[in-house]
Structure formats: C-alpha cells, structure tokens
C-alpha positions as a LaTeX table, in Angstrom:
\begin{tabular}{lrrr}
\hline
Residue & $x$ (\AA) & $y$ (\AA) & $z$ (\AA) \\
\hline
Unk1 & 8.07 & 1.34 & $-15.11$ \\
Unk2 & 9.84 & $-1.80$ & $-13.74$ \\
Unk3 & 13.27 & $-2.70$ & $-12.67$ \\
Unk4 & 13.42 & $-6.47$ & $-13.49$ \\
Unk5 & 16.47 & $-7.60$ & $-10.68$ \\
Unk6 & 13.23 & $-7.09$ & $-8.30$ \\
Unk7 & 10.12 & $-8.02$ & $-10.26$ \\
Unk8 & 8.90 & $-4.38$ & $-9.50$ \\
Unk9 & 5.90 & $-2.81$ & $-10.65$ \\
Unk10 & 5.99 & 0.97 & $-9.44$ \\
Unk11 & 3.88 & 4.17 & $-9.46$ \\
Unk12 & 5.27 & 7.63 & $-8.53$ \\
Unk13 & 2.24 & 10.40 & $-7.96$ \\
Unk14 & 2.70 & 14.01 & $-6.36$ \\
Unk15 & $-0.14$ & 14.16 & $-3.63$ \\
Unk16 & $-1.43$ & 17.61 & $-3.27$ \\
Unk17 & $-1.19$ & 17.58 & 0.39 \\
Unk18 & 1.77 & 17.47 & 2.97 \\
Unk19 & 3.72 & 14.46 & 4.25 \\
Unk20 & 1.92 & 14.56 & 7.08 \\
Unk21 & $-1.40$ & 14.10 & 6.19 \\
Unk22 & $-0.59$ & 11.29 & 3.71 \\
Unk23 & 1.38 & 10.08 & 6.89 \\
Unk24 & $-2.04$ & 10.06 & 8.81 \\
Unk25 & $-3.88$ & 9.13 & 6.11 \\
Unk26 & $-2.02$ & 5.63 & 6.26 \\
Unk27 & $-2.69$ & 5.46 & 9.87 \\
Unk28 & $-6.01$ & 6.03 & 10.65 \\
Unk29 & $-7.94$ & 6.48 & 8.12 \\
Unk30 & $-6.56$ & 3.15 & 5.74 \\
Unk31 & $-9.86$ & 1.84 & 5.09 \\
Unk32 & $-11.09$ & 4.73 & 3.24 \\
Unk33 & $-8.87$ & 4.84 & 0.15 \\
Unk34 & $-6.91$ & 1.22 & 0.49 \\
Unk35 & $-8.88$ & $-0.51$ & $-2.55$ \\
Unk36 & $-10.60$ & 0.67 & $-5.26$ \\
Unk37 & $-14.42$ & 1.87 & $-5.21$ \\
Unk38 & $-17.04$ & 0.11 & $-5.32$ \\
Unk39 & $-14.44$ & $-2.45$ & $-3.47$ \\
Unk40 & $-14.18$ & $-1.49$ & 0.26 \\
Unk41 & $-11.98$ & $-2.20$ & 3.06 \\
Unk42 & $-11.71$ & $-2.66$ & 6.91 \\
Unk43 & $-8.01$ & $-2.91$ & 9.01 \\
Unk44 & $-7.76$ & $-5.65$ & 11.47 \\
Unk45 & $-4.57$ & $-4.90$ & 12.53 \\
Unk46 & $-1.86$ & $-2.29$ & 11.81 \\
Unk47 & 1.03 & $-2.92$ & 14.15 \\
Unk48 & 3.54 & $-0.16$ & 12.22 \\
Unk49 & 6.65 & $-1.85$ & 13.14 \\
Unk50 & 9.42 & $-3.95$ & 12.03 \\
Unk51 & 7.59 & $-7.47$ & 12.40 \\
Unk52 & 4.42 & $-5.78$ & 13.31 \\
Unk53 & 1.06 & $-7.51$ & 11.66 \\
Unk54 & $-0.58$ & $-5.80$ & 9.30 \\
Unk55 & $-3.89$ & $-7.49$ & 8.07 \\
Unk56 & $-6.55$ & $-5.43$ & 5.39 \\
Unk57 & $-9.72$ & $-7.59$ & 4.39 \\
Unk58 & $-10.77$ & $-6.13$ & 1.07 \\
Unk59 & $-14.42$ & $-6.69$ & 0.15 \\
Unk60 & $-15.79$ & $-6.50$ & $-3.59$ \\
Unk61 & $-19.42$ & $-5.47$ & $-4.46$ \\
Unk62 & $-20.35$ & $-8.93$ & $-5.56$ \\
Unk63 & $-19.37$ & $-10.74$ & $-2.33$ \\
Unk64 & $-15.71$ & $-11.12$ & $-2.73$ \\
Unk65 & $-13.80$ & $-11.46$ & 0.33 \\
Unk66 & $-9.75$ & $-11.23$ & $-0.03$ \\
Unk67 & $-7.65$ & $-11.19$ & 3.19 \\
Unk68 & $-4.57$ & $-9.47$ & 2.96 \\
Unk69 & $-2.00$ & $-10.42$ & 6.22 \\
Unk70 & 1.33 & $-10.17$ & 6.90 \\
Unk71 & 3.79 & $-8.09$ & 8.87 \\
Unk72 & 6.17 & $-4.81$ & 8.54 \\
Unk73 & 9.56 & $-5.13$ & 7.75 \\
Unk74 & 10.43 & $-1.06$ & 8.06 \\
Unk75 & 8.60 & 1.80 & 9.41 \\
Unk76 & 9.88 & 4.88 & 8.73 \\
Unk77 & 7.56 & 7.45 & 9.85 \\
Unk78 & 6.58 & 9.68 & 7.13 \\
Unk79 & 9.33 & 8.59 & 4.81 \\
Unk80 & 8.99 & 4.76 & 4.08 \\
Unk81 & 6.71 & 1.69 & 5.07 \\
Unk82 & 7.66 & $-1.91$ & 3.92 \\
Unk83 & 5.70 & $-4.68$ & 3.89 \\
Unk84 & 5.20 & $-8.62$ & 3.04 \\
Unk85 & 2.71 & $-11.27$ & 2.73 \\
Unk86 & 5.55 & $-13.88$ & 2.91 \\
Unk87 & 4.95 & $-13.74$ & 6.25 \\
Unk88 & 2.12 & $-13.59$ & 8.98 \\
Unk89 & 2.51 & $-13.05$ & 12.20 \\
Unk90 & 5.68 & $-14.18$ & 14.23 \\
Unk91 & 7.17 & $-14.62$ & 11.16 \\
Unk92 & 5.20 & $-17.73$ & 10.48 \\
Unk93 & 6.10 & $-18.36$ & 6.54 \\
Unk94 & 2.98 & $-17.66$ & 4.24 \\
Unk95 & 2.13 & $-18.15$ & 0.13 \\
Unk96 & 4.47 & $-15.09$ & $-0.63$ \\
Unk97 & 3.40 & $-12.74$ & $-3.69$ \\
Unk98 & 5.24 & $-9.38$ & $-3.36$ \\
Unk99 & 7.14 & $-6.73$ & $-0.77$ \\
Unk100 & 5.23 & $-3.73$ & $-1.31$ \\
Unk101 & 6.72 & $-0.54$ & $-0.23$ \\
Unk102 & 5.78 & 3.09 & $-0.24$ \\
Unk103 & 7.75 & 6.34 & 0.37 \\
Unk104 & 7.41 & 9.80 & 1.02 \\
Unk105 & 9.24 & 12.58 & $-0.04$ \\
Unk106 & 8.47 & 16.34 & 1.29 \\
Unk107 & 8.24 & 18.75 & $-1.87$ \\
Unk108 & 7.07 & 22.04 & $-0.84$ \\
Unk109 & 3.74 & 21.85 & 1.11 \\
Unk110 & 3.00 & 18.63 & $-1.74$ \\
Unk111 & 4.25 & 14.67 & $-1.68$ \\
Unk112 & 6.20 & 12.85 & $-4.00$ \\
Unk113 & 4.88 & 9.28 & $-3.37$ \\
Unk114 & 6.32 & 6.15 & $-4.73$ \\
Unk115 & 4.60 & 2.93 & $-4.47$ \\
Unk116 & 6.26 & $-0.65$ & $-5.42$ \\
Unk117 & 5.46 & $-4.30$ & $-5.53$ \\
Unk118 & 8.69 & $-6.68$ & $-5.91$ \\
Unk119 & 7.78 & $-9.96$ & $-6.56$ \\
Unk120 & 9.85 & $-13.46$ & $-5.91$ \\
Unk121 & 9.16 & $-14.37$ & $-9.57$ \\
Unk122 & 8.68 & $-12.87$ & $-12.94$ \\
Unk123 & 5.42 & $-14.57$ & $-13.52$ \\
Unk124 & 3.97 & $-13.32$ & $-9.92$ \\
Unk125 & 5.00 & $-9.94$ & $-11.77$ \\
Unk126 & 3.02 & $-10.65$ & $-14.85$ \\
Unk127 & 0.20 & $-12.07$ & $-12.64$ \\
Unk128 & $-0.06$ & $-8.80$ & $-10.74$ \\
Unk129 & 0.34 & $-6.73$ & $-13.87$ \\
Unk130 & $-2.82$ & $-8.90$ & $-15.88$ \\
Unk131 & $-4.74$ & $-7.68$ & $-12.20$ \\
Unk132 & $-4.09$ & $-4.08$ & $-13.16$ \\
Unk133 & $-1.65$ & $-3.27$ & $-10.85$ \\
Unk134 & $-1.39$ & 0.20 & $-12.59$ \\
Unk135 & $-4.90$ & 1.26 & $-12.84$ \\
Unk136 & $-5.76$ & $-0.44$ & $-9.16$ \\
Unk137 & $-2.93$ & 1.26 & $-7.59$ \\
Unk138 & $-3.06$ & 4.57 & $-9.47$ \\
Unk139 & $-7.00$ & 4.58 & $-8.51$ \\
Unk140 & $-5.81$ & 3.81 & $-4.91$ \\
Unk141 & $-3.20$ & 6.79 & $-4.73$ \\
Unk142 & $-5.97$ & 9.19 & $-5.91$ \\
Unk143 & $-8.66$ & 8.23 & $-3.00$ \\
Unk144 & $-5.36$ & 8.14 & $-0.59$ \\
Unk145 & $-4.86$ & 11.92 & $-2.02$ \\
Unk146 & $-8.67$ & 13.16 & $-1.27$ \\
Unk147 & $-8.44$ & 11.73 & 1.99 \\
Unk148 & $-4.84$ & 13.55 & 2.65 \\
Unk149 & $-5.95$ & 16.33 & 1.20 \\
Unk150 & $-8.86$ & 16.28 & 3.71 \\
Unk151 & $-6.91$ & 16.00 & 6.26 \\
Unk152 & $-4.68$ & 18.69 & 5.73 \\
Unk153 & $-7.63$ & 21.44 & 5.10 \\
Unk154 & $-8.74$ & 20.51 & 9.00 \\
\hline
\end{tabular}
C-alpha cells in the first residue's frame, strides 16, 4: 500500500465510467464527491495549471471548517493532476503536509484511477494514516464514481 522513499499512502479503484467523465467530474462538479458525506464541500478556486491555485473549504456536520489551498504542480488533462499544500498562491511557502496526485488510465469504456499522498515526513504519513486516509479516500473515490458515472449516462 505504501512506497516509503515518498511517504505514500495510495488507493487504486476502477471507476465504472470513462476517462472523460471522471475528467469532468474533477472539473466541475468537485464539490459533490471531494469529502466524505455528511462532510460537504465548496471550490474557491481551481486554476488547473502548473502553479495554478487550487483552494477546497471542507465543512463537517458539527461546524468544522478546514481550508484546503495550494497550487498545481502538473495538469495533465485526463491522465494526471498534481498538487501541494506546501504552497499557496505565487508560490508563497505554506505548513506543507503532502503532494497528492491522481491519474487516469483508459481501460475499455472504465478508469483505472490511482490516488496518492507523499508526505515530507514519515510521521505526517502516520498522521494522515490515524485520519483514515484509506477509508476517507476510498469513500471519496466512490461518490467521485456516482457522479462520473452520472455524467457519462447524459
């Protein structure tokens, strides 16, 4: 499950739906499967770029409030986005915690989709782990598949 050189936590899923539509899933329709349920969430910015902001508040059903900013550092449409929180915005340096990247492979009319978090340190690791990083994440790759999977029947 983890490659320790990188710190990585990592889930691979097959999405019942075409590249595509978990392509546009990511871009406009984010807020819909990005956190868990009951948690919700609302995009302030998506700039999908290299250095482009990207900023998710996530909202939890007992008032929490958890900003998520920081900026692209690859965009490939449809195959690969990669991301930080060491940064924010013109690469002002932030509290890193992880790179998280996804990717997208074609397989038939389906997705293989990979999702990783690389962390600076092996206790950021552990920390993100004891958050359920493979329960959250899994969870989140399901919604992201009902919303693709939506898409695609359109």
């Amino acid at each position: 499950m983890a490659d320790t050189n990188f710190h990585e936590l990592m889930i691979e899923r097959i999405i019942d739906a075409p590249v595509d539509a978990v392509w546009r899933a990511y871009t406009d329709h984010l807020g819909e499967w990005f956190c868990p349920t009951p948690w919700r969430a609302e995009v302030i910015a998506m700039d999908l770029r290299a250095g482009g902001r990207s900023a998710v508040t996530m909202y939890g059903p007992e008032g929490e409030v958890m900003p998520n900013e920081g900026v692209y550092l690859e965009v490939v449409p449809q195959r690969r986005i990669v991301f930080t929180d060491a940064f924010s915005q013109g690469w002002k340096p932030a509290g890193p915690f992880m790179v998280g990247i996804f990717e997208f492979e074609p397989e038939g009319g389906r997705t293989r989709y990979r999702g990783a978090a690389r962390h600076w340190t092996a206790d950021a690791k552990a920390q993100h782990e004891a958050m359920g990083f493979a329960d959250g994440w899994g969870k989140v790759a399901e919604q992201w598949e009902a919303v693709a999977r939506r898409i695609a029947a359109l």
